[in-house]
matplotlib code that plots the C-alpha trace (Angstrom):
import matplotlib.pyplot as plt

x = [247.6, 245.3, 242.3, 243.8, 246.4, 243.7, 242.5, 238.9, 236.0, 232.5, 230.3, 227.8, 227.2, 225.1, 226.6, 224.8, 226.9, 230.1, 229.5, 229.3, 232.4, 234.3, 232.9, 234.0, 237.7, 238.0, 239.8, 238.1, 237.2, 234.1, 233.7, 231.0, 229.7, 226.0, 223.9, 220.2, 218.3, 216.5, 213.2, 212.1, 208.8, 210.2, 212.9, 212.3, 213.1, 216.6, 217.7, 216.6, 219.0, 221.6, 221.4, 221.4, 224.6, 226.3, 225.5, 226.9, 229.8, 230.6, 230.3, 233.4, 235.1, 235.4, 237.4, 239.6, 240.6, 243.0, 241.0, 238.2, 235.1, 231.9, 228.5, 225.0, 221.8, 219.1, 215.4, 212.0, 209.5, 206.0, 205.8, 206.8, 206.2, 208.7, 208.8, 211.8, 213.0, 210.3, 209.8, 207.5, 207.0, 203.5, 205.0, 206.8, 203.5, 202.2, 204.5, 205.2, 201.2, 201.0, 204.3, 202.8, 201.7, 203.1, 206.7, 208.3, 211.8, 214.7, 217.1, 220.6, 222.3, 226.4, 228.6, 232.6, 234.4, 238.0, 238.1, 241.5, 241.4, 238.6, 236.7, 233.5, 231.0, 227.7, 225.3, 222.2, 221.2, 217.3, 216.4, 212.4, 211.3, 208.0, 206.4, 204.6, 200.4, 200.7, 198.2, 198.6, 200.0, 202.0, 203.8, 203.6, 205.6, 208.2, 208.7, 209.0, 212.1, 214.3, 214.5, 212.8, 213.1, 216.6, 215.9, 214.4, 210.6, 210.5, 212.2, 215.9, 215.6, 218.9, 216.8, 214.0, 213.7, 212.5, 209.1, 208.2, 210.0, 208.5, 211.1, 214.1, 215.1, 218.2, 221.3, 220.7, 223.3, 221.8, 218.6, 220.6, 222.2, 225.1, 225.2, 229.0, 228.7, 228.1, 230.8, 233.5, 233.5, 233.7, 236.2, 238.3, 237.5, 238.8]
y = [71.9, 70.5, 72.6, 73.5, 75.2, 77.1, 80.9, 80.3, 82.6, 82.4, 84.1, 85.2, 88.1, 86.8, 87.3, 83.5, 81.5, 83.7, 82.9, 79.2, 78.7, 80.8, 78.5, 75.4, 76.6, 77.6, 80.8, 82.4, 85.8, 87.1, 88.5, 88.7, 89.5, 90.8, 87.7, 87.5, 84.8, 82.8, 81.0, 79.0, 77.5, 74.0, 73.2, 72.0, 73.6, 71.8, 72.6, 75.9, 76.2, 74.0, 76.5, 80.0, 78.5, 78.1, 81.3, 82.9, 81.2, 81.4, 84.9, 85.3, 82.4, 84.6, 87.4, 85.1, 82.0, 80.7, 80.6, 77.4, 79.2, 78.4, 79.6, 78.3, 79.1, 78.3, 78.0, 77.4, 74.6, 73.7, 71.3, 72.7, 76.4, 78.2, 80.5, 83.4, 86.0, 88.6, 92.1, 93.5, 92.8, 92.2, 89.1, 87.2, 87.1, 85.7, 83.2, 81.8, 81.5, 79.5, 77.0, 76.9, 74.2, 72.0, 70.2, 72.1, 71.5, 74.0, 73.2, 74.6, 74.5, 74.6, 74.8, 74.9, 75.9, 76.6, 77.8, 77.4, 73.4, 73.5, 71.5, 71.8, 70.8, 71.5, 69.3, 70.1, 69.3, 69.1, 69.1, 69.0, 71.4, 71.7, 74.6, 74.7, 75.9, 79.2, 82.2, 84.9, 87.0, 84.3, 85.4, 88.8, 88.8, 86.2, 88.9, 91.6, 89.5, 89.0, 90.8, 88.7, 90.0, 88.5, 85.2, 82.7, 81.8, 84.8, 83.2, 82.1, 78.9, 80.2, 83.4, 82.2, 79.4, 77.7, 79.9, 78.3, 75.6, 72.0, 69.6, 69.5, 66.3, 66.4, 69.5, 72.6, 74.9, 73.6, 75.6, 78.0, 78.9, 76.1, 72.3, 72.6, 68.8, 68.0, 71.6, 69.9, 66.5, 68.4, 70.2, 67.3, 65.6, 68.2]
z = [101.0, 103.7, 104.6, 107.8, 105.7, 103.5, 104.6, 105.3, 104.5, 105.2, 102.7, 105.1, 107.6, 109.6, 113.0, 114.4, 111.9, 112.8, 116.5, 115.7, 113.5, 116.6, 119.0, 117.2, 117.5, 113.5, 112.4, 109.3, 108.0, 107.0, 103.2, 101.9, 98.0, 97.0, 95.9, 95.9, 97.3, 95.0, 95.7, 92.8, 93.2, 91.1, 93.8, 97.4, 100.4, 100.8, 97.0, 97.9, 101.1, 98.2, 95.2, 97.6, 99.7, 96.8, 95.1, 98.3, 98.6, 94.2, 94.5, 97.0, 95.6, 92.2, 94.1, 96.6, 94.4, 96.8, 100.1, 101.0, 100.7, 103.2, 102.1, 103.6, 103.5, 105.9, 104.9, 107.0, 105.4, 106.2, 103.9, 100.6, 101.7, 102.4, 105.1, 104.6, 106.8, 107.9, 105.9, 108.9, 113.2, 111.7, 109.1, 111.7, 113.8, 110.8, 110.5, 114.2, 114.1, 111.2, 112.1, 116.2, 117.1, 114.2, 113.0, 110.1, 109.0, 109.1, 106.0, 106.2, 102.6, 102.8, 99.7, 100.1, 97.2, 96.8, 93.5, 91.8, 93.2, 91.4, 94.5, 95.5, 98.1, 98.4, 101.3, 103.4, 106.9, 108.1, 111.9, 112.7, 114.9, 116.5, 118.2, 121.2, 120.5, 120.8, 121.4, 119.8, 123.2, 123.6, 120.0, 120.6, 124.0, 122.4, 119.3, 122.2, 123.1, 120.0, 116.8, 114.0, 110.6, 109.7, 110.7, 108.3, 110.0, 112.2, 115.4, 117.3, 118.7, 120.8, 121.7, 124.0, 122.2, 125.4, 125.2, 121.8, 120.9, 122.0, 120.5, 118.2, 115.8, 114.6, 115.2, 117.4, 115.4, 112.0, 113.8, 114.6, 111.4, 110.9, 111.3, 112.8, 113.5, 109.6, 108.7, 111.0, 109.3, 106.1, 106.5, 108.1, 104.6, 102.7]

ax = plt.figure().add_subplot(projection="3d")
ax.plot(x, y, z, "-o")
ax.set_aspect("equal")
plt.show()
């Protein structure tokens, strides 16, 4: 059965990654299952993204056997700290000041699973991104614009990106949520 053929779910709700897989053409459903992100202070920031995309995407592959699971995870890094989505308005401030000015790395974990194959995938993709110098007014009126606290670092590089974002290296959707370049050749492979 080729993956075409396979029902696909993605094991996430967050609306970004739905939007992607929908703009790349693919037919899925969303299901999702309750799994805790896990932060352990031993792994780096792109087993991090590894270990939490594949707890997501286990979790629904237990209940739907049949179907090719796709779970990812996406984590912000300033070196080996991790910055994770904002509790508080007053956290994401905190957070754009600290990564302005500077390259960090977004890391995208994606596992896909189909369970009763027994197959498994599990990859990550890293893009540098570094912030204009900000003041902080400058933050404040970007934060006026988007809503920050579900989104890994405080900020949407697709949301008025343009006001803080200097440069990119590497994929614009693995900022966004889901390296489809990197998904699509995966799934092709399957």
């Amino acid at each position: 059965m080729s993956a075409s053929a396979l029902p696909l779910l993605l094991a996430s709700a967050s609306p970004r990654r739905a939007e992607l897989l929908r703009a790349a053409g693919l037919e899925f459903t969303v299901l999702t299952g309750q799994t805790d992100e896990v932060q352990p202070e031993h792994l780096s920031p792109t087993e991090t993204a590894m270990i939490n995309a594949y707890r997501k995407a286990r979790t629904v592959a237990k209940r739907q056997p049949d179907a090719l699971v796709l779970g990812a995870d996406t984590v912000v890094a300033l070196g080996t700290r991790l910055f994770a989505k904002p509790a508080t308005r007053a956290a994401a401030e905190a957070m754009l000041g600290e990564l302005q000015g500077k390259i960090h790395k977004v890391v995208t974990g994606v596992c896909l699973i189909q369970q009763r194959a027994h197959r498994q995938r599990t990859f990550a993709t890293v893009t540098l991104v570094k912030l204009h110098r900000l003041t902080p007014a400058q933050i404040r009126a970007y934060l006026d614009r988007i809503q920050p606290l579900d989104k890994a670092g405080g900020y949407a590089i697709q949301e008025h990106g343009e006001l803080i974002v200097e440069e990119i290296a590497g994929s614009f959707t693995n900022v966004v949520g889901l390296p489809l370049e990197r998904v699509r050749a995966e799934l092709e492979k399957w």
